[in-house]
C-alpha positions in Angstrom: 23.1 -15.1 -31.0 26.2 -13.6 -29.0 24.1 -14.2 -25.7 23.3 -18.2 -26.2 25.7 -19.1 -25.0 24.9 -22.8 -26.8 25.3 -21.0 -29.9 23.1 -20.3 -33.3 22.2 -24.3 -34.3 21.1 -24.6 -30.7 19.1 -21.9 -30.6 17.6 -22.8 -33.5 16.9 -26.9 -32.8 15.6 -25.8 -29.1 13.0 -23.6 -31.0 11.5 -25.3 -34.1 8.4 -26.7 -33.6 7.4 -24.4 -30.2 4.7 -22.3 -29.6 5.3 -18.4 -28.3 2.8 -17.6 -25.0 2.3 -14.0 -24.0 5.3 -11.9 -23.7 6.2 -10.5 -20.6 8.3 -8.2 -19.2 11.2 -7.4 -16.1 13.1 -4.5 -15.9 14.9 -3.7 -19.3 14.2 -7.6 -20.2 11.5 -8.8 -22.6 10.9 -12.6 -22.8 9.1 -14.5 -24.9 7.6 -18.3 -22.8 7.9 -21.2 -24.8 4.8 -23.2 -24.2 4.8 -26.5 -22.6 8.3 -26.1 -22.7 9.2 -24.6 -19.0 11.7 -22.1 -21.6 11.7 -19.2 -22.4 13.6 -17.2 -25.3 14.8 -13.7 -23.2 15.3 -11.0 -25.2 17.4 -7.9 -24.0 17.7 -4.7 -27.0 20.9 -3.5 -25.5 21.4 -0.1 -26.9 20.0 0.1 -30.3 18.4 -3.7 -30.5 14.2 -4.2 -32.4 12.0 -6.6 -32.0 10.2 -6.0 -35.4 7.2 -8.3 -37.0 7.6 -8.8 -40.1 6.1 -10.3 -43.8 8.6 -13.1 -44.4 8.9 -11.1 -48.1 9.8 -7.7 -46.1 13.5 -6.9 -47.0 15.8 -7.7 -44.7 16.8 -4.6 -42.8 20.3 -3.6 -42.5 21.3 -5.0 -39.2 19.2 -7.9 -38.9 20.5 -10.4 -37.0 17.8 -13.1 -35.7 15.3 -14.1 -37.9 12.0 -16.5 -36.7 9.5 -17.6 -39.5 6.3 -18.6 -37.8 4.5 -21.3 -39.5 0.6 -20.3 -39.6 -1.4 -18.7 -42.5 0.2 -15.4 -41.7 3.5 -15.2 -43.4 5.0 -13.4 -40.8 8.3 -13.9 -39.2 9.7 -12.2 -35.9 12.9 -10.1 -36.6 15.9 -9.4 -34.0 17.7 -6.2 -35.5 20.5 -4.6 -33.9 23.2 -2.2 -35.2 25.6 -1.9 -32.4 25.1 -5.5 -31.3 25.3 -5.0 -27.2 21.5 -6.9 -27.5 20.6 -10.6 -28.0 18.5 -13.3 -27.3 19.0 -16.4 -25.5 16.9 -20.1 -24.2 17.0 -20.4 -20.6 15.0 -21.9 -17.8 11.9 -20.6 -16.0 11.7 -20.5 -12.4 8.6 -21.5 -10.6 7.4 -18.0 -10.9 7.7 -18.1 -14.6 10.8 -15.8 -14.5 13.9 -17.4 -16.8 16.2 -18.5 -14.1 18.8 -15.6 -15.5 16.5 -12.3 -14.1 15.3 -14.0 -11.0 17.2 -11.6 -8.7 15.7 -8.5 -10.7 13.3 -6.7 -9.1 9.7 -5.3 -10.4 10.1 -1.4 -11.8 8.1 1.3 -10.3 5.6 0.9 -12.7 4.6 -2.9 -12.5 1.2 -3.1 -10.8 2.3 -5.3 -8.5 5.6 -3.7 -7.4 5.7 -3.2 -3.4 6.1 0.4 -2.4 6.4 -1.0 1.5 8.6 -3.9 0.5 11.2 -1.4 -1.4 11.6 1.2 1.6 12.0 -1.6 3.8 14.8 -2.4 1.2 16.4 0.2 1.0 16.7 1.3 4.3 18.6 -2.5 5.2 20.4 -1.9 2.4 22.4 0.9 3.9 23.6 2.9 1.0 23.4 5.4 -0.8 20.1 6.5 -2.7 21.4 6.9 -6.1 23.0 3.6 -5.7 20.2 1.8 -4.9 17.9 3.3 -7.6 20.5 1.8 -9.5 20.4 -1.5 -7.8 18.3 -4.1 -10.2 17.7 -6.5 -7.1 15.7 -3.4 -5.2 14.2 -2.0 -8.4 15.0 -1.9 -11.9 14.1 -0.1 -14.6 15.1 3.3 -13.8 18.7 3.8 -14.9 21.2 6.7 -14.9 19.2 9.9 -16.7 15.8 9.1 -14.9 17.6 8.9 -11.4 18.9 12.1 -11.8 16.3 13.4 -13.2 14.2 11.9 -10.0 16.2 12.9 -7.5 16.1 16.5 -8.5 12.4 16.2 -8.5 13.1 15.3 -5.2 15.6 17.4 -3.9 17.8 15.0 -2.5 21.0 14.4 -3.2 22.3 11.2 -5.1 24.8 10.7 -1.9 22.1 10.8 0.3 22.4 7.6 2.8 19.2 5.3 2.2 19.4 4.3 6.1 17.6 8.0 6.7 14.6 7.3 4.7 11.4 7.8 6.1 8.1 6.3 4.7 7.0 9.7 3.3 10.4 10.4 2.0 10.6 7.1 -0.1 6.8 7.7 -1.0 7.7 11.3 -2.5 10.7 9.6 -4.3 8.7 6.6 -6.0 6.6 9.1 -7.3 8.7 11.3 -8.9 10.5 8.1 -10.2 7.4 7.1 -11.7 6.3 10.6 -13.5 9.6 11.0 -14.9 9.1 7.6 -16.5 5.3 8.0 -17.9 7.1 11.4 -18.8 9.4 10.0 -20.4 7.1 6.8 -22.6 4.7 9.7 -23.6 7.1 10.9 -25.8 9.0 7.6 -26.9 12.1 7.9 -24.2 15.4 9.6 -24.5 17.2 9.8 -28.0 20.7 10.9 -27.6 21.6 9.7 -31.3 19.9 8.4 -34.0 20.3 4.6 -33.2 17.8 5.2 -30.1 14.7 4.7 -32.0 11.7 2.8 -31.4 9.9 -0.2 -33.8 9.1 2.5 -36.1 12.4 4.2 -36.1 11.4 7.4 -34.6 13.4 9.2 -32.0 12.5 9.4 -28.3 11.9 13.5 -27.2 12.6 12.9 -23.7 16.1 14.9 -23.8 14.2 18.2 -24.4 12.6 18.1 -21.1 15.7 17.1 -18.7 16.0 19.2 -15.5 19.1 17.7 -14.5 21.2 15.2 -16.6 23.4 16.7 -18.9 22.7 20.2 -18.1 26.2 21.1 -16.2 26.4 24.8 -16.2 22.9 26.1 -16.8 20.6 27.4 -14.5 18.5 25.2 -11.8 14.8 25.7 -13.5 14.0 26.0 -10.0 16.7 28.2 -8.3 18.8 29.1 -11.2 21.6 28.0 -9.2 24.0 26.8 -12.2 24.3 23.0 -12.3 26.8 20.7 -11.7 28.1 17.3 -13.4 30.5 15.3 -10.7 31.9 12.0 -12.3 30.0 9.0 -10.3 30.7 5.0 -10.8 32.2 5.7 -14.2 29.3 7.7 -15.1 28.1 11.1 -14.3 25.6 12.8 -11.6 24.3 16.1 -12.0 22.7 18.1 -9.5 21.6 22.0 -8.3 24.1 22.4 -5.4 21.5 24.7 -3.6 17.9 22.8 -3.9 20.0 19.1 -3.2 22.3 20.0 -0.8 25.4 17.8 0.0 24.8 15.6 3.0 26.8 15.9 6.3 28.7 13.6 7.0 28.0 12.8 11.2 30.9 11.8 12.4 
């Protein structure tokens, strides 16, 4: 309950007796509305966090840390489970939009049907930055994170320094869709298991890492070029990159 801030009993109180609508979804952000209620309880996995539906006589798994007993003919109960405890779940707000009032600055991900191709080059050419940055950026679009922008961008050939102010419509359009095949890549096959905590509902590993172009393989050849790749550190993180197919930008003085 680290994330309520309220803490556990309040949790609790706010949610007896409440009724769950349809779950939706932001970004890396799952949240449950609470109907009639303008709430809703957001949910965020973290790094190795489940959202698992249970039989209230299921044994409690390991890690469990939430549990919500549902009071219909079902016996079933919603379980939060999470071994390295960066996840949570928390009551907030919605905003008008039905957004809790925490995620209103995140943007739609590439693969929301109603996310704005137009809108987001217009973004991120005001937003004068760099482009690995601003894949980065939540408020300009989320869901992408720091293997799938590599992994993008060497799609793309650009470079992760590349300024964002250069972008032209087709450019951005060539980006978006390599952001978006590396992700439907990357769901086809459950994601990107780098240990055995990244699992999903099931606890089966993601097979996502066996198909990287770019992150992680510093020193082996470009699958393009065979130009050997390179790792440079990047925002307490790491970039990686074929020197030759994404050049370094020049810098105009």
């Amino acid at each position: 309950m680290r994330r309520h801030i309220a803490g556990g009993n309040d949790f609790t109180y706010r949610l007896k007796g409440h009724r769950f609508g349809t779950p939706r979804r932001r970004g890396k952000y799952l949240w449950l509305p609470l109907e009639d209620s303008g709430q809703s309880v957001l949910a965020h996995l973290g790094m190795s966090g489940q959202l698992l539906v249970q039989p209230n006589d299921a044994v409690d798994e390991k890690h469990l840390r939430i549990r919500v007993r549902f009071a219909d003919e079902l016996g079933t109960e919603l379980r939060f489970v999470d071994q390295r405890t960066f996840g949570g779940l928390s009551l907030h707000d919605n905003t008008p939009d039905g957004l809790p009032d925490v995620i209103s600055h995140i943007a739609r991900d590439p693969l929301d049907p109603l996310f704005d191709d137009e809108a987001f080059h217009e973004a991120l050419r005001r937003k004068r930055t760099t482009i690995k940055r601003a894949l980065l950026d939540q408020s300009l679009i989320s869901g992408v994170g720091n293997i799938y922008a590599d992994e993008a961008l060497w799609r793309s050939r650009v470079h992760y320094e590349r300024p964002t102010a250069g972008f032209t419509r087709p450019r951005t359009a060539e980006l978006l869709g390599h952001v978006r095949d590396v992700m439907n890549a990357a769901l086809d096959v459950g994601g990107t298991s780098f240990d055995s905590l990244y699992v999903n509902v099931n606890g089966e590993s993601g097979y996502f890492d066996r198909s990287l172009d770019a992150y992680g393989r510093e020193g082996l050849p470009c699958g393009r070029c065979a130009t050997p790749m390179l790792r440079r550190p990047w925002m307490n993180r790491s970039s990686y990159f074929c020197p030759k197919c994404q050049r370094v930008p020049r810098v105009v003085s």
